[in-house]
C-alpha positions, 0 to 999 in steps of 0.5 A: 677474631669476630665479635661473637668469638670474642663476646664467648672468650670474654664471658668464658673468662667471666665465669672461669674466674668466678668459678675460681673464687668459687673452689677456694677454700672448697674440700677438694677430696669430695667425691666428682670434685675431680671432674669440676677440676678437670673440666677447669683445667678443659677451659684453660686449655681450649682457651688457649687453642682458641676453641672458645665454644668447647672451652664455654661448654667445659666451664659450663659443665664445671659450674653444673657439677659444682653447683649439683654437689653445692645442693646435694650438700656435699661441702661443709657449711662455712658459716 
């Protein structure tokens, strides 16, 4: 594996795991919640085919949906 695959596996696993910490806890019947959990699960699954630009692409897309619905105040206020 070359450098820059291996720089885009490292910060792909980065954010899959922030993401991650991010769902915890997060009511998961909210309307599009289904889309970030697929689009999780794309990550893990481009991971291990070793296609690390889609996987890149799939948590990038999970952390846009998740951060739209955040905004839109979609989940209860933990606080």
């Amino acid at each position: 594996m070359d450098k820059t695959q291996e720089k885009l596996k490292q910060e792909t696993e980065k954010w899959l795991e922030r993401l991650d910490e991010e769902l915890e806890g997060l009511d998961r019947s909210v309307e599009q919640m289904e889309n970030v959990l697929a689009y999780r699960d794309d990550t893990e699954h481009f991971l291990e085919q070793k296609d690390f630009v889609r996987a890149w692409e799939a948590v990038i897309y999970a952390w846009g949906i998740l951060e739209t619905l955040q905004r839109l105040g979609k989940f209860e206020n933990a606080d």
